[in-house]
C-alpha positions in Angstrom: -25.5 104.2 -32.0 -23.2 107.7 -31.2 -25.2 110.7 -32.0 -24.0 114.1 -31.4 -26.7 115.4 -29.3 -26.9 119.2 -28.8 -23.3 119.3 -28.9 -22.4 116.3 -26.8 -21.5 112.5 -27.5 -24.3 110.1 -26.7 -25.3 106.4 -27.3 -28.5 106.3 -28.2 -30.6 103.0 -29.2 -32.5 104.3 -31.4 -33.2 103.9 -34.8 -35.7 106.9 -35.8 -35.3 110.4 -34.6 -38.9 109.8 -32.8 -37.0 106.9 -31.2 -34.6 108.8 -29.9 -36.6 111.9 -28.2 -38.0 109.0 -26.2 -34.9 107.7 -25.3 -34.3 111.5 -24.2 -37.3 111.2 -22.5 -38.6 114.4 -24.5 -41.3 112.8 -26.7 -43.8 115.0 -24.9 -41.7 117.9 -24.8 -42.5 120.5 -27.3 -39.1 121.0 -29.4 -37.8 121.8 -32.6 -35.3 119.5 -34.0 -32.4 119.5 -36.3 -30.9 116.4 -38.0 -27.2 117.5 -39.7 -28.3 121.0 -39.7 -31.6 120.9 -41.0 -34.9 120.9 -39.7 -37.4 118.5 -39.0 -40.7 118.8 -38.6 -42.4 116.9 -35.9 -44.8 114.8 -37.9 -41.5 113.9 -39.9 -39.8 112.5 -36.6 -40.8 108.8 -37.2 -40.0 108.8 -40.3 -36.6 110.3 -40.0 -33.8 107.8 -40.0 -30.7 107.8 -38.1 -27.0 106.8 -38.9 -23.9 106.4 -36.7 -22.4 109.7 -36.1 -25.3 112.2 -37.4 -25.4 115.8 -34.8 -28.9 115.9 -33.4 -30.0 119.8 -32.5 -32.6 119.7 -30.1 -34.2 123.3 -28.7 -36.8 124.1 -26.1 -38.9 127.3 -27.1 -38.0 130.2 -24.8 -40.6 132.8 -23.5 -39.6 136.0 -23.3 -41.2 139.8 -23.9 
């Protein structure tokens, strides 16, 4: 399915936004993600559906001092 990912046009097969951080290859990667503007934790992920044309935020924590 098209997701807007970080900004961009993907495909994606996925169906779950778990699914799809492993099609990112980032299912290991600690992130914070945003499905249509709103959070989602990540023990929500797998649970968290997907639809044609939803905007998928996905940020890395920065360090910093």
């Amino acid at each position: 399915m098209k997701l807007t990912i970080n900004g961009d046009p993907q495909e994606i097969h996925a169906t779950t936004l778990a699914e799809a951080l492993a099609a990112l290859e980032l299912s290991e990667a600690r992130v914070a993600t945003a499905l249509n503007g709103i959070f989602v934790p990540a023990d929500a992920r797998a649970a968290t559906a997907l639809s044609p044309g939803d905007s998928l935020e996905i940020v890395a924590p920065m360090q910093g001092g």
